[in-house]
BALOBA-1460 file (C-alpha; in Angstrom, 3 decimals):
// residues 163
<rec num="1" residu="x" x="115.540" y="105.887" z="122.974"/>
<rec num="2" residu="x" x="113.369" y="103.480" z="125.448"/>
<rec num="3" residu="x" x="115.388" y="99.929" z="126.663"/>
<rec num="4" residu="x" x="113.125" y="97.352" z="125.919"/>
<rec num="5" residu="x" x="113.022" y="95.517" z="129.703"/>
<rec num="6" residu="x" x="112.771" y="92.038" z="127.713"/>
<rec num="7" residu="x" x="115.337" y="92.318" z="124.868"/>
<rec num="8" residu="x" x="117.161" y="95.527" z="126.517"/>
<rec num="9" residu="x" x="117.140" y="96.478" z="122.794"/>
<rec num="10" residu="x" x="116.773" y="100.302" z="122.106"/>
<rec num="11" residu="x" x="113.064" y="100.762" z="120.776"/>
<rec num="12" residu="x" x="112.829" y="104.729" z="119.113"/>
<rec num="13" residu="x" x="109.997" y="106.548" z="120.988"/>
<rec num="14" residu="x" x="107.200" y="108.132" z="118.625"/>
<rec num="15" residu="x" x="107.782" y="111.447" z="117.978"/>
<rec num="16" residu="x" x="104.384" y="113.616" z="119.306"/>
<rec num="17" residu="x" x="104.020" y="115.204" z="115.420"/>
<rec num="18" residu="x" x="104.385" y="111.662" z="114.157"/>
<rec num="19" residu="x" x="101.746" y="110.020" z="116.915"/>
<rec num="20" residu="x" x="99.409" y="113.048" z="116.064"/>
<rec num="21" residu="x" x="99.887" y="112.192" z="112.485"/>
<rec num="22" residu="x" x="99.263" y="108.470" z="113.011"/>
<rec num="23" residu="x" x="96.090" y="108.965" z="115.025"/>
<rec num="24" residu="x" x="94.435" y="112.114" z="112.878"/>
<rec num="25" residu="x" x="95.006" y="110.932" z="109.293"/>
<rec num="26" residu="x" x="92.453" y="108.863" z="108.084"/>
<rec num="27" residu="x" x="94.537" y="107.040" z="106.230"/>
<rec num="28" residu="x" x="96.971" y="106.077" z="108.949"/>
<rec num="29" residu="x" x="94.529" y="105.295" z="111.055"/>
<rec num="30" residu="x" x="92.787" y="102.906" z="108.849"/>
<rec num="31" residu="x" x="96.707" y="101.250" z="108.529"/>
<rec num="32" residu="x" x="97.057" y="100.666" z="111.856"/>
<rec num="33" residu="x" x="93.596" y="99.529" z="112.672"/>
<rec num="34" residu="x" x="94.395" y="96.924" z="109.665"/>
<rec num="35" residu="x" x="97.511" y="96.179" z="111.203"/>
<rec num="36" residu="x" x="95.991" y="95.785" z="114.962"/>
<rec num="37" residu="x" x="95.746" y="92.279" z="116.314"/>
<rec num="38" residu="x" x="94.273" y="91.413" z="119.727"/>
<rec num="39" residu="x" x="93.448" y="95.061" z="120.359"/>
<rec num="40" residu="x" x="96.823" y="96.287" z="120.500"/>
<rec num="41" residu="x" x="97.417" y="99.635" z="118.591"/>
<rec num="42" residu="x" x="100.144" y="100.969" z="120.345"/>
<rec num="43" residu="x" x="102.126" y="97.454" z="119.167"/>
<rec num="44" residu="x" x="100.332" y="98.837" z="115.494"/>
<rec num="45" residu="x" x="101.206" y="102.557" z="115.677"/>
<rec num="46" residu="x" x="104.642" y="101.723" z="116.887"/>
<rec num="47" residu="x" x="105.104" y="98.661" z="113.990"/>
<rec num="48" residu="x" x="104.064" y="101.306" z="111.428"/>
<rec num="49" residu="x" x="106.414" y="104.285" z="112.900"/>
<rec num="50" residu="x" x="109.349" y="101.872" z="112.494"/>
<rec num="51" residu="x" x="108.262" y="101.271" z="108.774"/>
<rec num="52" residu="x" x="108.042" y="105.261" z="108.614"/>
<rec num="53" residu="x" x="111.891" y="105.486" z="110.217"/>
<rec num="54" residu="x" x="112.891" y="102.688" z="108.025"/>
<rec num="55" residu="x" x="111.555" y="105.069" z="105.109"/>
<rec num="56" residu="x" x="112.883" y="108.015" z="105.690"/>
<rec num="57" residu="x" x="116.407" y="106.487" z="106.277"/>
<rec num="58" residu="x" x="116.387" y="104.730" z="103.236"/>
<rec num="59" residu="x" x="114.564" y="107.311" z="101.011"/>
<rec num="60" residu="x" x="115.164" y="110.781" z="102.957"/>
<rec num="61" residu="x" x="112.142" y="111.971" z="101.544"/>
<rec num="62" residu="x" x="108.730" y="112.702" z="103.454"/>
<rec num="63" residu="x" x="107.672" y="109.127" z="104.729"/>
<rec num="64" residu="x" x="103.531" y="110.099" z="105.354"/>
<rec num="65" residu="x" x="103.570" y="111.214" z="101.426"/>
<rec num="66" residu="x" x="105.469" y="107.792" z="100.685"/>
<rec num="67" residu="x" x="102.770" y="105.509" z="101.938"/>
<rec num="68" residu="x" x="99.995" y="107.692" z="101.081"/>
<rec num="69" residu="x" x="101.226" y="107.386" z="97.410"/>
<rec num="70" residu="x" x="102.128" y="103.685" z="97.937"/>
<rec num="71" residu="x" x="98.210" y="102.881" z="98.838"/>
<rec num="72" residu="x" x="97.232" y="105.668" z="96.243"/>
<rec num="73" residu="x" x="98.472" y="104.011" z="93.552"/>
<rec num="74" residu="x" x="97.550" y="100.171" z="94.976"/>
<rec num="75" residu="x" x="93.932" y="101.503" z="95.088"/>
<rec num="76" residu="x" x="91.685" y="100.130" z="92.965"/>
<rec num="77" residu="x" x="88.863" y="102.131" z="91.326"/>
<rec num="78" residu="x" x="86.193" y="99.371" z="90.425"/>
<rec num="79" residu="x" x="85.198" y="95.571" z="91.310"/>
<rec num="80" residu="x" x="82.705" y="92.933" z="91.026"/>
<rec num="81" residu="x" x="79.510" y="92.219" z="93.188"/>
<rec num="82" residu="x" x="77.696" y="88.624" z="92.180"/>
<rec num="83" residu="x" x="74.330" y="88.851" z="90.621"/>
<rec num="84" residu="x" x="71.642" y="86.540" z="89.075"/>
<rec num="85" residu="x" x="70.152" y="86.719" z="85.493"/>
<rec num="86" residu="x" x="67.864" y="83.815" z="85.164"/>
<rec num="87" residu="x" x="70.034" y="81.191" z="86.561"/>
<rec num="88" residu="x" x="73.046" y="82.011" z="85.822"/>
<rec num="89" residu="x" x="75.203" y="83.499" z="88.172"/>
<rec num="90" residu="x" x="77.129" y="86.911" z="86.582"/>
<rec num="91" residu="x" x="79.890" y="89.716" z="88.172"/>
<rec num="92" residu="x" x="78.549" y="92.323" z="88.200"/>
<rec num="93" residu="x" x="81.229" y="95.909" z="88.145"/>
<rec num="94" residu="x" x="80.817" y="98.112" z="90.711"/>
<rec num="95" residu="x" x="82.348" y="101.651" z="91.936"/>
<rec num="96" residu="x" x="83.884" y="101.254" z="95.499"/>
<rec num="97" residu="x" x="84.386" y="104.826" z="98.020"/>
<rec num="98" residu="x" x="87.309" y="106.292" z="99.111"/>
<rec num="99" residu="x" x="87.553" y="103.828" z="102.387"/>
<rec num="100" residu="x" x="86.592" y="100.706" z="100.562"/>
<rec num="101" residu="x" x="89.212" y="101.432" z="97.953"/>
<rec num="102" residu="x" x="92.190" y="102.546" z="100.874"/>
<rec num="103" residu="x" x="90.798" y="98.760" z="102.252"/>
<rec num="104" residu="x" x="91.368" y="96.624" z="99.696"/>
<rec num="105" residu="x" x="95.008" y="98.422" z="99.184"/>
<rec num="106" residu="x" x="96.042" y="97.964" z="102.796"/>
<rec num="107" residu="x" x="94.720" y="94.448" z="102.274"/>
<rec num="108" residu="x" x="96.683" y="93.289" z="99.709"/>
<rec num="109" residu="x" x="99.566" y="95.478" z="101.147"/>
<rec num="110" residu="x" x="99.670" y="93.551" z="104.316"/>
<rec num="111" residu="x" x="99.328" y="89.900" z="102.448"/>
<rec num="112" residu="x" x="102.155" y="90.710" z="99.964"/>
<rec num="113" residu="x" x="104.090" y="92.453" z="103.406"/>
<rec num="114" residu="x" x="103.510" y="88.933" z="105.214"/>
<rec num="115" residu="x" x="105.178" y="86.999" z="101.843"/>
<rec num="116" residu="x" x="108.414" y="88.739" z="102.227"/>
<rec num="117" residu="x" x="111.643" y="87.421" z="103.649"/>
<rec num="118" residu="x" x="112.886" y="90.336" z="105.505"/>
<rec num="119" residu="x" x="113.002" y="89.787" z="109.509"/>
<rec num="120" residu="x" x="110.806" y="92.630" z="111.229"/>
<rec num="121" residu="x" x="107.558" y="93.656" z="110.178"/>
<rec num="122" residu="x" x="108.646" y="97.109" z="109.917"/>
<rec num="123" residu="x" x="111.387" y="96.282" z="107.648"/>
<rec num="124" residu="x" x="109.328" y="94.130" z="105.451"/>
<rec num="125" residu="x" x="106.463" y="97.131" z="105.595"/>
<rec num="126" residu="x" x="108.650" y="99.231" z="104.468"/>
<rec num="127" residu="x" x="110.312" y="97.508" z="101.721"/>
<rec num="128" residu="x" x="106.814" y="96.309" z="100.110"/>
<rec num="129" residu="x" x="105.373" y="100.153" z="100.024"/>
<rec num="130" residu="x" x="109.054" y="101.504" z="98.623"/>
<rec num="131" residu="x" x="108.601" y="98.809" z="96.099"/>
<rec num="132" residu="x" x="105.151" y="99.819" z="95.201"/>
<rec num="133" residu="x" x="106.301" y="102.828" z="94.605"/>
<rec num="134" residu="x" x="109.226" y="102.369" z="92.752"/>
<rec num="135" residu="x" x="107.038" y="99.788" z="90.733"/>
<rec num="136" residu="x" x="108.351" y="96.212" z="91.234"/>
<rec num="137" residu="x" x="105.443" y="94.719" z="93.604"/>
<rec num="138" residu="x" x="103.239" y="92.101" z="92.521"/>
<rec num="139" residu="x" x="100.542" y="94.257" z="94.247"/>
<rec num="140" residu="x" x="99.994" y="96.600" z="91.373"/>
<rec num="141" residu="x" x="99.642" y="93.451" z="89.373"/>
<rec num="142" residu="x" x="97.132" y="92.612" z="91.980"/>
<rec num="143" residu="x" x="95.232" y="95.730" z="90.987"/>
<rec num="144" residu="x" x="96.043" y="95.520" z="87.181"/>
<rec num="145" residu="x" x="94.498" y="91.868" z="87.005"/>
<rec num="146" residu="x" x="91.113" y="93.252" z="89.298"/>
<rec num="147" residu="x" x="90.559" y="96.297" z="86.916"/>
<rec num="148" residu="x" x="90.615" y="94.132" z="83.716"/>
<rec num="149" residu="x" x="88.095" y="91.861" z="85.026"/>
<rec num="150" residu="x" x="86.119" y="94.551" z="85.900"/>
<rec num="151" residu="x" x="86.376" y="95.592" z="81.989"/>
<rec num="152" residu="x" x="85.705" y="92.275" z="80.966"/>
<rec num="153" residu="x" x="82.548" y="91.914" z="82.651"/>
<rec num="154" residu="x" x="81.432" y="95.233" z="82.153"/>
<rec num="155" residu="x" x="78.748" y="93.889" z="79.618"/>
<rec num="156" residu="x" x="76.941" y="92.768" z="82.430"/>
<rec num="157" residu="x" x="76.331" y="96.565" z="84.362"/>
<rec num="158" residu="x" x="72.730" y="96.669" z="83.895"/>
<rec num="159" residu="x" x="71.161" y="100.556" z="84.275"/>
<rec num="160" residu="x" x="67.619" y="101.450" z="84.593"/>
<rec num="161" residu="x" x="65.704" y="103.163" z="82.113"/>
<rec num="162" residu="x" x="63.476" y="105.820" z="82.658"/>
<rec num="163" residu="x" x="59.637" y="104.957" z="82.055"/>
């Protein structure tokens, strides 16, 4: 453990598995470029290896499968692009990638994280993705709201015929 000169509060020092982890996954490393502010990842990676800590101690199970789970299931397959017909304005479904999918997740991950009451935002990461997973966030209902727009609109996906 590293004194913190300011606080002289022990800070836990990244592991070198869990700092190659953070920086090689894709995944991660879309988190804590999310999470970044100011251009200050080490503040990120180390904000998002307390949330991992936090985890494990509450969980004792594999933290990296955790969160990639977490922003598995917040993922959302489909959503809407505007469009004109005539002059009317219509939304129009659309499939989104792998990355834009893992974006909107960590998006809606890090506004529901910023809504909760705990004090760090470690503890408060940590707490929204364990509650994703166990099922009580209001960010699946996020997602669950998105896809049946999508549905509801998908009268309006237009596809070109062969001439």
């Amino acid at each position: 453990m590293v004194v913190n000169p300011r606080t002289n509060a022990p800070e836990p020092q990244i592991l070198a598995s869990y700092q190659q982890k953070l920086r090689s996954d894709p995944l991660f490393t879309q988190l804590v470029n999310m999470i970044m502010r100011d251009g200050k990842k080490a503040l990120a990676e180390r904000l998002v290896y307390g949330a991992l800590l936090d985890i494990r101690k509450h969980t004792n199970k594999d933290p990296f499968m955790l969160v990639s789970d977490a922003i598995n299931l917040v993922s959302p397959l489909m959503d809407t692009k505007s469009g004109r017909q005539g002059s009317k304005v219509i939304q129009v479904p659309r499939a989104l990638n792998l990355r834009q999918r893992r974006r909107r997740a960590i998006v809606w991950l890090l506004h529901a994280v910023n809504n909760r009451n705990e004090r760090s935002f470690s503890m408060r990461l940590s707490g929204e993705l364990q509650a994703i997973v166990n099922g009580t966030s209001g960010v699946l209902e996020k997602k669950l709201q998105l896809h049946k727009f999508v549905l509801d609109n998908r009268s309006n996906i237009r596809t070109t015929q062969p001439k």
